[in-house]
PDB file of N, CA, C and O in Angstrom, chain B, residues numbered from 101:
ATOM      1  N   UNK B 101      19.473 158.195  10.776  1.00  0.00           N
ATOM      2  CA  UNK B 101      19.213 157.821   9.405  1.00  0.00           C
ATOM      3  C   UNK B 101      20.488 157.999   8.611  1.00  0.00           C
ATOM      4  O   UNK B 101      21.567 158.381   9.066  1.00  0.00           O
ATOM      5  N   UNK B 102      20.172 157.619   7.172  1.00  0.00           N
ATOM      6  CA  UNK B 102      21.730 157.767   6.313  1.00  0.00           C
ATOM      7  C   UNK B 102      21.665 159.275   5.894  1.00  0.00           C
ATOM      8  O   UNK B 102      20.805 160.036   5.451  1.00  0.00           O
ATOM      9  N   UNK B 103      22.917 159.339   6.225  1.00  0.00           N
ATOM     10  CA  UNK B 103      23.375 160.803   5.539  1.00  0.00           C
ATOM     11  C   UNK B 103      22.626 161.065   4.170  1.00  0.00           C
ATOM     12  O   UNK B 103      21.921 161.959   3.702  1.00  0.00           O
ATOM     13  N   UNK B 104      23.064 159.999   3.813  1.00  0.00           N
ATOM     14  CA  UNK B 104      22.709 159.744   1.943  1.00  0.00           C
ATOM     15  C   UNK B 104      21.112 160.037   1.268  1.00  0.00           C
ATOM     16  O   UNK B 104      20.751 160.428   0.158  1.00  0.00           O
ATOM     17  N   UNK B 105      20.473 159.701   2.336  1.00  0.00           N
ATOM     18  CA  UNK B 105      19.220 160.094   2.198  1.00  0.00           C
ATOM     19  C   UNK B 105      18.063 161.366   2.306  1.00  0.00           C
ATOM     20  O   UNK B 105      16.886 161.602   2.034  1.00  0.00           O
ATOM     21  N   UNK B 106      19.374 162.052   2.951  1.00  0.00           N
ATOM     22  CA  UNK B 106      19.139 163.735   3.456  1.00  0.00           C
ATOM     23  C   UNK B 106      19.763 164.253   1.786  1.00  0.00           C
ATOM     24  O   UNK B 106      19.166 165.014   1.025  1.00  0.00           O
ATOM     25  N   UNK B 107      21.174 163.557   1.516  1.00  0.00           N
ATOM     26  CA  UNK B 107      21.710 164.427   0.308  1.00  0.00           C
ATOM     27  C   UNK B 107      22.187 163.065  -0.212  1.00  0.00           C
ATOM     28  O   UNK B 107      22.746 162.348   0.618  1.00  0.00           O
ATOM     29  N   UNK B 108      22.042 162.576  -1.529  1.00  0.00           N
ATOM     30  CA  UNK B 108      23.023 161.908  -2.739  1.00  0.00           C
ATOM     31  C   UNK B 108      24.739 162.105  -2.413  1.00  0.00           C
ATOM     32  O   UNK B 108      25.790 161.468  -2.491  1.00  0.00           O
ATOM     33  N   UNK B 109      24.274 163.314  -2.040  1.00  0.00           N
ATOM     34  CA  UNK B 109      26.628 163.835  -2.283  1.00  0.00           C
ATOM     35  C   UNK B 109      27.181 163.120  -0.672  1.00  0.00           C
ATOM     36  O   UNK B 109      28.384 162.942  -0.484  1.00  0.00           O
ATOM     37  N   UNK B 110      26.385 162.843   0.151  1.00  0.00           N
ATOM     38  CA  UNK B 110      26.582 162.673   1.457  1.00  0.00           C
ATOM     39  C   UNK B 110      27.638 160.719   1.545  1.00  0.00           C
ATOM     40  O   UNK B 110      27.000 159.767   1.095  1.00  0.00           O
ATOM     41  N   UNK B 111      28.864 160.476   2.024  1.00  0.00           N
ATOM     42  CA  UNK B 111      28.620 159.060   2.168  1.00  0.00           C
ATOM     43  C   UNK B 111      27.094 158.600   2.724  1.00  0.00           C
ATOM     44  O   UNK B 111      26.101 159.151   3.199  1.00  0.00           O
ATOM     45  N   UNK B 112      27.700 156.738   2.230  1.00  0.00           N
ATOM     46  CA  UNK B 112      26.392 156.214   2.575  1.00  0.00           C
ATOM     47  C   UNK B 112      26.623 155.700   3.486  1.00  0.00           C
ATOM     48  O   UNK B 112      25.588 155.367   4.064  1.00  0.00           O
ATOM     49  N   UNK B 113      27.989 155.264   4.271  1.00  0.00           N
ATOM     50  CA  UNK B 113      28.126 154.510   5.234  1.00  0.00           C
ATOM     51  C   UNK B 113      28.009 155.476   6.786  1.00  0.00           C
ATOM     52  O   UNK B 113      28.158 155.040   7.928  1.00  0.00           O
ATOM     53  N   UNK B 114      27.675 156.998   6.331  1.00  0.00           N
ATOM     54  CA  UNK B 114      27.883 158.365   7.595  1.00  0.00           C
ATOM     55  C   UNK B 114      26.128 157.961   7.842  1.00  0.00           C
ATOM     56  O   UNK B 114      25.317 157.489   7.046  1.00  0.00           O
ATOM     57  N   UNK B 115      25.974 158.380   9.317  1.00  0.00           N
ATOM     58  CA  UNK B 115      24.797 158.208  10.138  1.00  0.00           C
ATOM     59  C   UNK B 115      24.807 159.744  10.631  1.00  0.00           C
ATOM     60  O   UNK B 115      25.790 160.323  11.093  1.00  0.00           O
ATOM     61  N   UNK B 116      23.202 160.427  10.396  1.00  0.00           N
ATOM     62  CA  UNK B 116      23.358 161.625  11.067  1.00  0.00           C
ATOM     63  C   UNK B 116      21.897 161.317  11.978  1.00  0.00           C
ATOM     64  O   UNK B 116      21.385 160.240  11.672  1.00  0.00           O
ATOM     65  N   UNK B 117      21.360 161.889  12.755  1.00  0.00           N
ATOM     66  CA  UNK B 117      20.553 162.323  14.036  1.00  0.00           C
ATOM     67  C   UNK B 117      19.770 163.644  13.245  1.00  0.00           C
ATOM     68  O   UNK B 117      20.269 164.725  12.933  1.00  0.00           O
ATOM     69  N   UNK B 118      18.444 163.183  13.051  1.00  0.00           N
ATOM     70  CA  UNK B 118      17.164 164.184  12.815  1.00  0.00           C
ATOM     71  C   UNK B 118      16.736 164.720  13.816  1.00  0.00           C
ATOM     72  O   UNK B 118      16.772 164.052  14.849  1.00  0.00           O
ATOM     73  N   UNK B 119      16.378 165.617  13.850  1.00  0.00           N
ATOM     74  CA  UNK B 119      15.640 166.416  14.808  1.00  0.00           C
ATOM     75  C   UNK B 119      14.689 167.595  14.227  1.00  0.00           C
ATOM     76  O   UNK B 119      14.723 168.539  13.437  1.00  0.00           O
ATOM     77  N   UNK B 120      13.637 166.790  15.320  1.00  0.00           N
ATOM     78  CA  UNK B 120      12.648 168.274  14.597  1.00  0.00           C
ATOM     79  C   UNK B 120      10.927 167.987  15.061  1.00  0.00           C
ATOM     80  O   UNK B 120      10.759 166.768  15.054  1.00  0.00           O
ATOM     81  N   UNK B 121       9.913 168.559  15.368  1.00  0.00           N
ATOM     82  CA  UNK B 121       8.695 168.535  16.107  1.00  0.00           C
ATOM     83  C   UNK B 121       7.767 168.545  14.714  1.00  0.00           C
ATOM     84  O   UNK B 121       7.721 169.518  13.961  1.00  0.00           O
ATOM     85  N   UNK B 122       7.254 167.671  14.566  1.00  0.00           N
ATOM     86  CA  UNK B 122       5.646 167.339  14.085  1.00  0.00           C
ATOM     87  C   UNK B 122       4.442 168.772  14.507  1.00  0.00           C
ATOM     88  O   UNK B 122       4.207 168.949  15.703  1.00  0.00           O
ATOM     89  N   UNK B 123       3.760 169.701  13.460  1.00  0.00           N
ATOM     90  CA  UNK B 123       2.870 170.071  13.794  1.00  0.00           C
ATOM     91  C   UNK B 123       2.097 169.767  14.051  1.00  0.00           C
ATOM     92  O   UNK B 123       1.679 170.252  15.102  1.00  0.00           O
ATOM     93  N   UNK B 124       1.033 168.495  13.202  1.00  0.00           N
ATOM     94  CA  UNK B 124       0.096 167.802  13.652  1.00  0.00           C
ATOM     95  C   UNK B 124       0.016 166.644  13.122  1.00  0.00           C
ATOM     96  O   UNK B 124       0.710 166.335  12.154  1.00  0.00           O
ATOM     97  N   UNK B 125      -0.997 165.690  13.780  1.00  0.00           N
ATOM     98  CA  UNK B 125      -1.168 164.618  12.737  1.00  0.00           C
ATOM     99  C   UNK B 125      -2.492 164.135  13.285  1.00  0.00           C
ATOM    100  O   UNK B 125      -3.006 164.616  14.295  1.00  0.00           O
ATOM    101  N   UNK B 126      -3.090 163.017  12.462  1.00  0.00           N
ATOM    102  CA  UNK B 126      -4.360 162.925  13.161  1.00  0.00           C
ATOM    103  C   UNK B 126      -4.832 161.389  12.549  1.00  0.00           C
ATOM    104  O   UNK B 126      -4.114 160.937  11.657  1.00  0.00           O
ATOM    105  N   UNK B 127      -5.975 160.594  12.981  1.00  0.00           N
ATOM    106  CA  UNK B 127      -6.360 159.323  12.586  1.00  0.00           C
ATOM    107  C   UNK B 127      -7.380 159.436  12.090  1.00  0.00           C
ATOM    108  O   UNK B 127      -8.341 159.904  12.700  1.00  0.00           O
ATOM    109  N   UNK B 128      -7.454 158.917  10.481  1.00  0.00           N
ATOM    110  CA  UNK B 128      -8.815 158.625  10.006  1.00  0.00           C
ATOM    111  C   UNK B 128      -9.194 157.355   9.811  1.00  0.00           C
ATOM    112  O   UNK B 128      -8.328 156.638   9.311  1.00  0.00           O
ATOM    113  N   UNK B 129     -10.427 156.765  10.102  1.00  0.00           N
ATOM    114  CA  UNK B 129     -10.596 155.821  10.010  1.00  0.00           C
ATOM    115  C   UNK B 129     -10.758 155.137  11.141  1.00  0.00           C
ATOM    116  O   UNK B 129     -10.666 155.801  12.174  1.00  0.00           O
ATOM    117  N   UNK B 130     -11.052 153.587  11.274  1.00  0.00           N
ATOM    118  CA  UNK B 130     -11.098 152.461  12.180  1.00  0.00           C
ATOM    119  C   UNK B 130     -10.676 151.439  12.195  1.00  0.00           C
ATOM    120  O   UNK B 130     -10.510 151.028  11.046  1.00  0.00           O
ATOM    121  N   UNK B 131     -10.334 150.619  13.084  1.00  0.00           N
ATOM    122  CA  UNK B 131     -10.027 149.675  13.289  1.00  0.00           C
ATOM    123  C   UNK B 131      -8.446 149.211  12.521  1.00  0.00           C
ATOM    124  O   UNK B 131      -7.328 149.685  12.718  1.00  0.00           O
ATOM    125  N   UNK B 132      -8.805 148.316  11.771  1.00  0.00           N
ATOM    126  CA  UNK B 132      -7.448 147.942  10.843  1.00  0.00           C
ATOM    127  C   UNK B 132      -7.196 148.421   9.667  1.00  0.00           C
ATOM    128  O   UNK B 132      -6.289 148.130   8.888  1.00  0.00           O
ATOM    129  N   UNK B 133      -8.499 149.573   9.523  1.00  0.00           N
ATOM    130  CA  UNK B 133      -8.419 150.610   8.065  1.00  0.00           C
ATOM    131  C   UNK B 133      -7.934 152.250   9.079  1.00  0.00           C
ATOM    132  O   UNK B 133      -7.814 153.369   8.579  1.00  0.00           O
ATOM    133  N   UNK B 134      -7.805 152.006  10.067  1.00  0.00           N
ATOM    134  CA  UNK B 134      -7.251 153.332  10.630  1.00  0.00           C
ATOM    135  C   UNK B 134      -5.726 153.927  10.052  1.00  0.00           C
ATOM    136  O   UNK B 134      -4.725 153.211  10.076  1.00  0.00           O
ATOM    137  N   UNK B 135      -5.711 155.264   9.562  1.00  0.00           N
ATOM    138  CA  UNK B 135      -4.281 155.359   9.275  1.00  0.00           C
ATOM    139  C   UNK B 135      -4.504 156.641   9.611  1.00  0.00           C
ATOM    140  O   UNK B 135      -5.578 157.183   9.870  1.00  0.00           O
ATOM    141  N   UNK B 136      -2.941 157.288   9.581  1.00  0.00           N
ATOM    142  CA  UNK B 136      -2.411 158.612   9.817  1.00  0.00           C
ATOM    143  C   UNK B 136      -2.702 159.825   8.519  1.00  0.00           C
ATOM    144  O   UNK B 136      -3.097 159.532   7.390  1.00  0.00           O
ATOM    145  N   UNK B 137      -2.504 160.726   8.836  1.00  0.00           N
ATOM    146  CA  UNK B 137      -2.619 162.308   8.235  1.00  0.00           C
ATOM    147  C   UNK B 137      -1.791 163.013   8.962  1.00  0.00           C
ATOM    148  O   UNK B 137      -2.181 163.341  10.082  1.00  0.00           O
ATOM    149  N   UNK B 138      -0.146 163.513   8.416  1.00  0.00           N
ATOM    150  CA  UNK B 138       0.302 164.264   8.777  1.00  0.00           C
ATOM    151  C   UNK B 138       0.461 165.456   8.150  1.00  0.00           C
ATOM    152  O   UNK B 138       0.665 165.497   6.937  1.00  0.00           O
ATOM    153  N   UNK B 139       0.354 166.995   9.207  1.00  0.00           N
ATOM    154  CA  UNK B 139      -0.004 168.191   8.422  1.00  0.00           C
ATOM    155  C   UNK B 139       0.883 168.973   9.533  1.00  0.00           C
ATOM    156  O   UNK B 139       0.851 169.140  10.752  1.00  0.00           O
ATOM    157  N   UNK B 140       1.821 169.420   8.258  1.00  0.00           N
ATOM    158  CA  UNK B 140       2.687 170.676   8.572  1.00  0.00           C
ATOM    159  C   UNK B 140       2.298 172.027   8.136  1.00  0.00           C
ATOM    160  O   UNK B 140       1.530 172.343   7.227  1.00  0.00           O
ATOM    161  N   UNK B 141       3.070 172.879   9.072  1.00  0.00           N
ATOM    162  CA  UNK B 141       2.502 174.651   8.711  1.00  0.00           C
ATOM    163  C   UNK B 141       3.823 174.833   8.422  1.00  0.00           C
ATOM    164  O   UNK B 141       4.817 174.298   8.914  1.00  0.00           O
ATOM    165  N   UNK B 142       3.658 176.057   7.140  1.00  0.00           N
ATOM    166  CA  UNK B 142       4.700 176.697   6.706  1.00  0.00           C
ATOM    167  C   UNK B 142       4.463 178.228   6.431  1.00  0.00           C
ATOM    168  O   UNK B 142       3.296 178.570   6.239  1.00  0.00           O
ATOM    169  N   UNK B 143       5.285 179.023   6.399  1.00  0.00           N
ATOM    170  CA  UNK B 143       5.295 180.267   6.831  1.00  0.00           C
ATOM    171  C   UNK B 143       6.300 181.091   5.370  1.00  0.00           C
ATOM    172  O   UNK B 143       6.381 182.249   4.960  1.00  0.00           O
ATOM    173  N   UNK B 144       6.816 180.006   5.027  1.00  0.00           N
ATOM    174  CA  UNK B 144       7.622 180.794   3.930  1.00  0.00           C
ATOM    175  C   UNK B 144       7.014 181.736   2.653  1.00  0.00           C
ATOM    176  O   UNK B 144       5.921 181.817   2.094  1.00  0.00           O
ATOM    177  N   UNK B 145       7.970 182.218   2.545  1.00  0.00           N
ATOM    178  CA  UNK B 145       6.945 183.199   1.471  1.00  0.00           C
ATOM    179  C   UNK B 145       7.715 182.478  -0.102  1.00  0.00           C
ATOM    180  O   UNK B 145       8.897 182.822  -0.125  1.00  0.00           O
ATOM    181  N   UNK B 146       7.398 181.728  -1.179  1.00  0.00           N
ATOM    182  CA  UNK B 146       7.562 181.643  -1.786  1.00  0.00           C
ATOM    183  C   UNK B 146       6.940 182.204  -3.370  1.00  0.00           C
ATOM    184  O   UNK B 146       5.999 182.996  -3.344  1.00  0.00           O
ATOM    185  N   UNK B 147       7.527 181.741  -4.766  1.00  0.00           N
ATOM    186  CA  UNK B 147       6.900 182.455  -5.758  1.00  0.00           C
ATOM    187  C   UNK B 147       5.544 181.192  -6.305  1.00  0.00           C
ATOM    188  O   UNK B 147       4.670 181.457  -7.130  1.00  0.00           O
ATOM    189  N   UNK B 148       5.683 180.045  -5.690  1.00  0.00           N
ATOM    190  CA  UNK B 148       5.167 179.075  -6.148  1.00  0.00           C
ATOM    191  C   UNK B 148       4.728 177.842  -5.313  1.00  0.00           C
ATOM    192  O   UNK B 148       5.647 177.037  -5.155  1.00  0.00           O
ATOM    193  N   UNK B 149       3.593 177.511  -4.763  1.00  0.00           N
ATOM    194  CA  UNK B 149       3.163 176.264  -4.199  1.00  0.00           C
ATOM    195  C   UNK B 149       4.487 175.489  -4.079  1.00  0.00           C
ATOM    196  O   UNK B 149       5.150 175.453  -3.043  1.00  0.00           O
ATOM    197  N   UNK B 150       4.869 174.771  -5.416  1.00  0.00           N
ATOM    198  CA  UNK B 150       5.580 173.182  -5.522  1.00  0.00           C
ATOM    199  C   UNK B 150       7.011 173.940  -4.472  1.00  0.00           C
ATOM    200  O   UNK B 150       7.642 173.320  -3.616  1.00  0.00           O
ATOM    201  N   UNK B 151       7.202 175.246  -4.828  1.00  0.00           N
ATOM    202  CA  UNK B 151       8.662 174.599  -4.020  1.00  0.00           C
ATOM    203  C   UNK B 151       8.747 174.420  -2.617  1.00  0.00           C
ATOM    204  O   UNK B 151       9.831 174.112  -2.122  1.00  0.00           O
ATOM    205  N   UNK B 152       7.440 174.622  -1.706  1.00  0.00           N
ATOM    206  CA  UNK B 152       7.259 174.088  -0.428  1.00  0.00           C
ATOM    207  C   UNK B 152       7.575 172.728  -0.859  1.00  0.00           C
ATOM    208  O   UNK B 152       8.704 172.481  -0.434  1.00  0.00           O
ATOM    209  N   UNK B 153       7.131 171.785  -1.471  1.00  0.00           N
ATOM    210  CA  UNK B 153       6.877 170.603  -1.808  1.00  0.00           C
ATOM    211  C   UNK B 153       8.036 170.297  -1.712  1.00  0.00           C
ATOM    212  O   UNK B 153       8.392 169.569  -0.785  1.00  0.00           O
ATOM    213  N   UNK B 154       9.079 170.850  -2.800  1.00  0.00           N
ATOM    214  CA  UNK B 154      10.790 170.307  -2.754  1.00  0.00           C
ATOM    215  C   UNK B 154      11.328 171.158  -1.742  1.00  0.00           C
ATOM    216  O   UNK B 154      12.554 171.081  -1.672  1.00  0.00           O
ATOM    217  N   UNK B 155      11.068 171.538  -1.352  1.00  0.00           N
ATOM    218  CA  UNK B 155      11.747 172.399   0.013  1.00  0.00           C
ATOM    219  C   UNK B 155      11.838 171.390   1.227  1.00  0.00           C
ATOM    220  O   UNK B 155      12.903 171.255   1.830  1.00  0.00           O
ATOM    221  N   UNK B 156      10.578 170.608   1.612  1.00  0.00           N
ATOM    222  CA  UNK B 156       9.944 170.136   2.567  1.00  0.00           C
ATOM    223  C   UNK B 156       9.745 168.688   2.499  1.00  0.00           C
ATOM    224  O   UNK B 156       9.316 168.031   3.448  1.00  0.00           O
ATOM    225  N   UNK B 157      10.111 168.133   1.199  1.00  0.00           N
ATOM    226  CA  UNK B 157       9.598 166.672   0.926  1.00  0.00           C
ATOM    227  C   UNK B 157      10.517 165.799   1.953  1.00  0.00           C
ATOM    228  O   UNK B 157       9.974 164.913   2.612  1.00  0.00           O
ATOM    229  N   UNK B 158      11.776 166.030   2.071  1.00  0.00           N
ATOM    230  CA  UNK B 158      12.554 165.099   3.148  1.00  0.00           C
ATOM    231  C   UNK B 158      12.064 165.050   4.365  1.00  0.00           C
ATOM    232  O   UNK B 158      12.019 164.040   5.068  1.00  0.00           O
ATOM    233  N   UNK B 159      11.599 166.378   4.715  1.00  0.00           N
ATOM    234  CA  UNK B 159      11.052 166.530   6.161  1.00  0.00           C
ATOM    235  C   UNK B 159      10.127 165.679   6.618  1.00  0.00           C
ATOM    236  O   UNK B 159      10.079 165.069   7.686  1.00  0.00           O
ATOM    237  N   UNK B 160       9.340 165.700   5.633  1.00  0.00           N
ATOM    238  CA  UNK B 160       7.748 164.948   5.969  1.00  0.00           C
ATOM    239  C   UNK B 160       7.925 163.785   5.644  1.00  0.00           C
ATOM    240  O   UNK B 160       7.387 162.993   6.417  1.00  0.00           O
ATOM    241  N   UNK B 161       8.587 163.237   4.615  1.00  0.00           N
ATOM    242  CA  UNK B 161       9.040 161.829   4.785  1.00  0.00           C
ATOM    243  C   UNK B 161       9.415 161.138   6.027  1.00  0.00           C
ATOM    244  O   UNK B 161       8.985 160.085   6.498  1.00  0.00           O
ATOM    245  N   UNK B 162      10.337 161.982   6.470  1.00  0.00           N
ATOM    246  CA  UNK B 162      10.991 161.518   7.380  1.00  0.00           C
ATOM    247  C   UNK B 162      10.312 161.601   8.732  1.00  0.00           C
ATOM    248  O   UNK B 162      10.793 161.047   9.721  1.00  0.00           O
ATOM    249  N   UNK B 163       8.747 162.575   8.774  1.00  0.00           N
ATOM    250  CA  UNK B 163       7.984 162.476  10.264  1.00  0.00           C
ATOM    251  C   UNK B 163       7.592 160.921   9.608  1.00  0.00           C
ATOM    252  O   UNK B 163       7.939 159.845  10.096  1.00  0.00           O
ATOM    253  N   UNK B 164       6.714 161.136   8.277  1.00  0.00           N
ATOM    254  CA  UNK B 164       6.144 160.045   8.316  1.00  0.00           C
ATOM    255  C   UNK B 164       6.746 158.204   8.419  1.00  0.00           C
ATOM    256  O   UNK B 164       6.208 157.097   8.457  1.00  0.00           O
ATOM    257  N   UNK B 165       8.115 158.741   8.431  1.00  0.00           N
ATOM    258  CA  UNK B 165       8.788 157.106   8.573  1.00  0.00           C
ATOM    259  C   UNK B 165       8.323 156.982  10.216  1.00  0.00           C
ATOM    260  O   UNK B 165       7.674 156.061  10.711  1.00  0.00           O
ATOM    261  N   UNK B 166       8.824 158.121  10.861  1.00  0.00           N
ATOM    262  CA  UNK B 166       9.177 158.078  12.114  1.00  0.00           C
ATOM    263  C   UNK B 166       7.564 157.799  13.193  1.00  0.00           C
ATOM    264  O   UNK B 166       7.384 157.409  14.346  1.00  0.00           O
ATOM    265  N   UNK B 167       6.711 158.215  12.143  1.00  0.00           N
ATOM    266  CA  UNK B 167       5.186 158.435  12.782  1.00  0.00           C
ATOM    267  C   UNK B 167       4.801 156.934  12.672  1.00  0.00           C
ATOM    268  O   UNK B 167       4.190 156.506  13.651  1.00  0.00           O
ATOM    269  N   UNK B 168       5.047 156.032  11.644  1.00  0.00           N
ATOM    270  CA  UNK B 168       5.021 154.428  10.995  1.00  0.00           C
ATOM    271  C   UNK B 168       5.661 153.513  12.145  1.00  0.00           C
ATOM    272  O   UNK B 168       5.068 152.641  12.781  1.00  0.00           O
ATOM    273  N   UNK B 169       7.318 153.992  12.304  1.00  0.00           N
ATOM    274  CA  UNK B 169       7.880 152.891  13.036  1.00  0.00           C
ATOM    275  C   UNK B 169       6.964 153.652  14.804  1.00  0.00           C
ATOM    276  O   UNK B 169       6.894 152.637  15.498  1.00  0.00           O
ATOM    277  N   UNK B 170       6.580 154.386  15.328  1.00  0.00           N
ATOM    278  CA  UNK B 170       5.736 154.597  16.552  1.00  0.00           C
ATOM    279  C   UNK B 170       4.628 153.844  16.685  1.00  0.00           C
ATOM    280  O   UNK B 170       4.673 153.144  17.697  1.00  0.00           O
ATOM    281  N   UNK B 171       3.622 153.723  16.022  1.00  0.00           N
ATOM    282  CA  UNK B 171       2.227 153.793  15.826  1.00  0.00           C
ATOM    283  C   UNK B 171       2.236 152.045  15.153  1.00  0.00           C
ATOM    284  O   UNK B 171       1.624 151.191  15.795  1.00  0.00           O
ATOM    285  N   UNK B 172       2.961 151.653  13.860  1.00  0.00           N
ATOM    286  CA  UNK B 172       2.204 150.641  13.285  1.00  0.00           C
ATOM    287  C   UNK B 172       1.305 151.363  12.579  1.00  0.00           C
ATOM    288  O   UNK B 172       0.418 150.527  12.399  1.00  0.00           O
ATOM    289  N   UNK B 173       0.884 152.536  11.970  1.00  0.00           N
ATOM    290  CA  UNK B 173      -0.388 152.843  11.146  1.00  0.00           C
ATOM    291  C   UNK B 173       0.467 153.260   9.920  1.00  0.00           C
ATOM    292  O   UNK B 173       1.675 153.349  10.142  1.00  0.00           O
ATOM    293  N   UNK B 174       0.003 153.554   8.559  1.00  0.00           N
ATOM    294  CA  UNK B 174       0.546 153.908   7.421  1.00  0.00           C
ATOM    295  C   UNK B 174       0.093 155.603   7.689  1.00  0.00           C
ATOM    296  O   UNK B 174      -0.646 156.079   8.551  1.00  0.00           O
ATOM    297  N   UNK B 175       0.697 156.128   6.815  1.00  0.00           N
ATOM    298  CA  UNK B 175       0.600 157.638   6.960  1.00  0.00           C
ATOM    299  C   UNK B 175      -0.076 157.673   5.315  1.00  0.00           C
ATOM    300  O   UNK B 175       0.537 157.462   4.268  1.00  0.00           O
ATOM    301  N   UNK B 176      -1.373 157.973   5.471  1.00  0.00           N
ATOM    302  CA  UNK B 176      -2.007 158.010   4.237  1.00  0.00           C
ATOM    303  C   UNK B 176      -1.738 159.604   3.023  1.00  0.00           C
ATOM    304  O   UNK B 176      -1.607 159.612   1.799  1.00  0.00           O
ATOM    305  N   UNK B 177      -1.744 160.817   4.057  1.00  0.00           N
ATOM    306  CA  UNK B 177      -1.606 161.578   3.302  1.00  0.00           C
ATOM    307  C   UNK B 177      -0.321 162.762   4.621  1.00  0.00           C
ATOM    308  O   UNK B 177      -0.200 162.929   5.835  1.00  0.00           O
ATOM    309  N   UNK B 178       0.310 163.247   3.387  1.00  0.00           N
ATOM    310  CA  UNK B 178       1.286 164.194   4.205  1.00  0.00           C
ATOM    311  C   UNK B 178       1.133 165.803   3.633  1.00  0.00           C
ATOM    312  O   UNK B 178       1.402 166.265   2.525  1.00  0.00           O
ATOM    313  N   UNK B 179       0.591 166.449   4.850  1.00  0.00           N
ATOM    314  CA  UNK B 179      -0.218 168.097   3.875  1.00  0.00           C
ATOM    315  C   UNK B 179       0.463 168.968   4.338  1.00  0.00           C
ATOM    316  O   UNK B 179       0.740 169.016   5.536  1.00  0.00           O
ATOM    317  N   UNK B 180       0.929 169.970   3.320  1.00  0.00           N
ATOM    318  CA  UNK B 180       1.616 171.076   4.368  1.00  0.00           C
ATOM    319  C   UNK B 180       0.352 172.066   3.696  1.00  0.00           C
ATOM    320  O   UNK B 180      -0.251 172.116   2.624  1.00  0.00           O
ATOM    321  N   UNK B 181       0.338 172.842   5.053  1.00  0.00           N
ATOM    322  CA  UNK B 181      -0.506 174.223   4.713  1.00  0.00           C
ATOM    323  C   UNK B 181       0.733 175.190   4.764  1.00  0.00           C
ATOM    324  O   UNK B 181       1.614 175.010   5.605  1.00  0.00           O
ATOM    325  N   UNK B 182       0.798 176.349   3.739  1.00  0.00           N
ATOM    326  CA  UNK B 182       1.144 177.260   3.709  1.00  0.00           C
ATOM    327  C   UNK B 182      -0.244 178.319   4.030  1.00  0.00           C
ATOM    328  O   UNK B 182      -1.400 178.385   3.611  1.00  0.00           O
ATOM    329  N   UNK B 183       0.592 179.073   5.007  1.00  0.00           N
ATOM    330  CA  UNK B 183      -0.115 180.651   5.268  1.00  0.00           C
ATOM    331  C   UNK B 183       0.084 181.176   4.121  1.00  0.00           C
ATOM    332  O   UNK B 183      -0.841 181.518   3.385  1.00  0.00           O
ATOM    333  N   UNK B 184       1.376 181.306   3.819  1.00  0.00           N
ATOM    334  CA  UNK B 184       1.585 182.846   2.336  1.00  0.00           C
ATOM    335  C   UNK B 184       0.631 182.509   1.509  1.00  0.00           C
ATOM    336  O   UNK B 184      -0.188 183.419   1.379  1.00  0.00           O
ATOM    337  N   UNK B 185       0.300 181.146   0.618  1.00  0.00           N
ATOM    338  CA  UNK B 185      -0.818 181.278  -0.486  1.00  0.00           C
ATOM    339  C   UNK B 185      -2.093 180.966   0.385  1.00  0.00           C
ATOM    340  O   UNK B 185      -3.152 181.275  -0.161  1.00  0.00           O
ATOM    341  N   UNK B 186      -2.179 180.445   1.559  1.00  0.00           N
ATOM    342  CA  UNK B 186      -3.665 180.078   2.262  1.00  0.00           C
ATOM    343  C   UNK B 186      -4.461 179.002   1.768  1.00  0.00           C
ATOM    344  O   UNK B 186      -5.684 178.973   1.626  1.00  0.00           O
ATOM    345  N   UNK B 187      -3.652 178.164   1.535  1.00  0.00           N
ATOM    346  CA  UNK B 187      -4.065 176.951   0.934  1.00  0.00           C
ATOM    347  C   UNK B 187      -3.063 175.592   1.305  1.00  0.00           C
ATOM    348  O   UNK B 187      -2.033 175.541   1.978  1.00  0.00           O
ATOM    349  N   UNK B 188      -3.602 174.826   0.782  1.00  0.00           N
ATOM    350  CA  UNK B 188      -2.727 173.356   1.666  1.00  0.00           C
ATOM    351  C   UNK B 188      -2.118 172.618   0.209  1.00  0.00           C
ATOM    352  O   UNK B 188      -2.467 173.022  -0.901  1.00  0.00           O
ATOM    353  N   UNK B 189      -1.240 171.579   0.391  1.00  0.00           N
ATOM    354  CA  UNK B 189      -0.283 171.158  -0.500  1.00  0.00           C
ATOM    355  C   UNK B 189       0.024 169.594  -0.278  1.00  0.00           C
ATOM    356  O   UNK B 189       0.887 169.270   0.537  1.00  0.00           O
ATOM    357  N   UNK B 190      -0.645 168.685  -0.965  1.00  0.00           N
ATOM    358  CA  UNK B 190      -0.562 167.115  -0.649  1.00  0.00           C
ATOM    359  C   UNK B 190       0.811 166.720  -1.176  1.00  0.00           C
ATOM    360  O   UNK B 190       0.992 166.662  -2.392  1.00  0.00           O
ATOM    361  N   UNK B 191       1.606 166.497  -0.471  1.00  0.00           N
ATOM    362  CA  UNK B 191       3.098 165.626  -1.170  1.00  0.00           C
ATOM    363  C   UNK B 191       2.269 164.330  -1.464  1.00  0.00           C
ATOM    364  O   UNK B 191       2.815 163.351  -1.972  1.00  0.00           O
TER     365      UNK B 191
END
């Protein structure tokens, strides 16, 4: 992917190599209304829900591009559960 898209400050013409494992994901639905749900676990201890959200938003973007160009399905919702508050977090 573009550098540029990980960071603004990055050139746009530099190519870097993602890496990184999907916790889960899953299919709701049927047929040609079937789409994806991807759900990450997080462990961090923060003071506030959202900053998983900006902490993590590139990440999950980026399963969900990668889950799109595999599959052909849209990725309808992208959830991270945090353990520290015990509750889940829809980007």
């Amino acid at each position: 992917m573009k550098a540029s898209e990980i960071d603004p400050s990055y050139p746009e013409d530099e190519d870097i190599i993602v890496q990184g494992i999907m916790d889960a994901f899953f299919y709701e639905g049927e047929g040609e209304k079937e789409e994806i749900v991807l759900l990450d676990y997080k462990t961090d201890r923060v003071p506030e829900l959202a900053v998983l959200g900006k902490r993590y938003k590139v990440q999950l973007d980026s399963y969900a591009e990668a889950l799109t160009r595999v599959t052909g399905k849209n990725v309808k919702e992208k959830i991270i559960w945090s353990f520290g508050w015990g509750r889940q977090l829809l980007l």
